[in-house]
N, C-alpha and C positions, 0 to 999 in steps of 0.2 A: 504494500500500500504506500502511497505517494504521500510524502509530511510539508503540507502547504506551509511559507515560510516567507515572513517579509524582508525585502533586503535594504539595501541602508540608505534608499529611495522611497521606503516607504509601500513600497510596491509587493501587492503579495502576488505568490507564484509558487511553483514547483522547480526541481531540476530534473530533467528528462535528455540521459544520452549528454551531460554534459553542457546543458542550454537551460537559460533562467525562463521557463514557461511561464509568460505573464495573460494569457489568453487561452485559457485551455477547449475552446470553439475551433481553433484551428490549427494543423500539424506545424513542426518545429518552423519551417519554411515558409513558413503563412498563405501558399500556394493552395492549399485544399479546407474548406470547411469540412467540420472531423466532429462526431458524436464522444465527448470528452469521456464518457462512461466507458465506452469500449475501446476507443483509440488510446487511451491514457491509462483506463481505470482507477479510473476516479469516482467517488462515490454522492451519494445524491446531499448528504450533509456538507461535502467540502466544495461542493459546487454555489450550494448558497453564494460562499465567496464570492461570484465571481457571477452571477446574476446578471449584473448590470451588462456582461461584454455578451450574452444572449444572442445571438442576431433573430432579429425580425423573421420571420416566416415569409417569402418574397409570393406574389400574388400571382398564378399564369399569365403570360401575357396572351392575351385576346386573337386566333388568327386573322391574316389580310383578308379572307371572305368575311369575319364577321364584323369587322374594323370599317368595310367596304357598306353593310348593308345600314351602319349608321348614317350613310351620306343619301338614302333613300330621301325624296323628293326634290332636294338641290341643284341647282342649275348651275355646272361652271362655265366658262370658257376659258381654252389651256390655247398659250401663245408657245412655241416652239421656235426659238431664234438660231439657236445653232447645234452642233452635237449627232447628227445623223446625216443621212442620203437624204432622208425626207424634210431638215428644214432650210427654210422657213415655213412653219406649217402651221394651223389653228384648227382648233375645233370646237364645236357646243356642244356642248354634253350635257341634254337632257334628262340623260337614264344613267347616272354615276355608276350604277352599280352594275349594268353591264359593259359600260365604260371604263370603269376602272377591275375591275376584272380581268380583260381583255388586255387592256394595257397597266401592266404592273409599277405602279410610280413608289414601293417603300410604303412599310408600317407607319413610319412617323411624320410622312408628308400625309397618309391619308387621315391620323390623328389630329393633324393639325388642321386642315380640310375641316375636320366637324365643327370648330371653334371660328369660322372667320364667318363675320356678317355682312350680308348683300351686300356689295359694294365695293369690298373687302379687295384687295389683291394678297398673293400670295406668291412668292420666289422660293422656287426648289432649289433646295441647295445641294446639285451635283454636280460632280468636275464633269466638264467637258460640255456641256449642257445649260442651254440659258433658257428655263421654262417658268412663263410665269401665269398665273391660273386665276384669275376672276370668277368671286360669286355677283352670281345675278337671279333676279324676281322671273 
């Protein structure tokens, strides 16, 4: 069993393999989040300790189809300046959601899509590529 110990920072911790373990959530190399019970063995009273360094439980991220079918009723229009064969090119896009479907523009452009109001312009931020997308009524 491992003897939690503060060092002369004040800092409590373990020694594991020769490394002052101030973080027992994650192995020596802080590369992997690690269940400190079985990677360590450490037990459920010495962990109190150390409570506070927990991590969060992180939420699924949501897929591009379901991401997509939040832009139901919206109207954009996408300008297309440079970055392919086909620009300079535009389009309306009545039907986002078999519009963007079709054409894949990224999770966090179409995140950001559901937040802009009529009027709104929006710049995708890809190298090589100048597209910028207007809501409209």
């Amino acid at each position: 069993m491992l003897k939690i110990i503060t060092n002369q920072f004040g800092t409590k911790g373990f020694i594991v393999g020769g490394s002052f373990i101030t973080d027992p959530y994650h192995s020596e190399d802080w590369n992997t989040e690690v269940d400190p019970i079985e990677y360590y063995g450490l037990t459920e009273d010495q962990l109190i300790q150390f409570i506070h360094l927990k991590p969060k439980p992180t939420e699924p991220e949501p897929k591009y189809e379901d991401l997509v079918k939040n832009l139901k009723g919206m109207k954009f229009f996408i300008v297309r300046w440079s970055g392919d064969k086909s620009s300079p090119c535009s389009h309306t896009v009545d039907d986002p959601i078999k519009f963007f479907n079709d054409t894949c523009y990224g999770d966090d452009v179409v995140k950001d899509l559901q937040d802009i109001e009529v009027g709104e312009k929006y710049q995708v931020d890809e190298m090589m590529q100048d597209i910028e997308i207007l809501r409209y009524k």
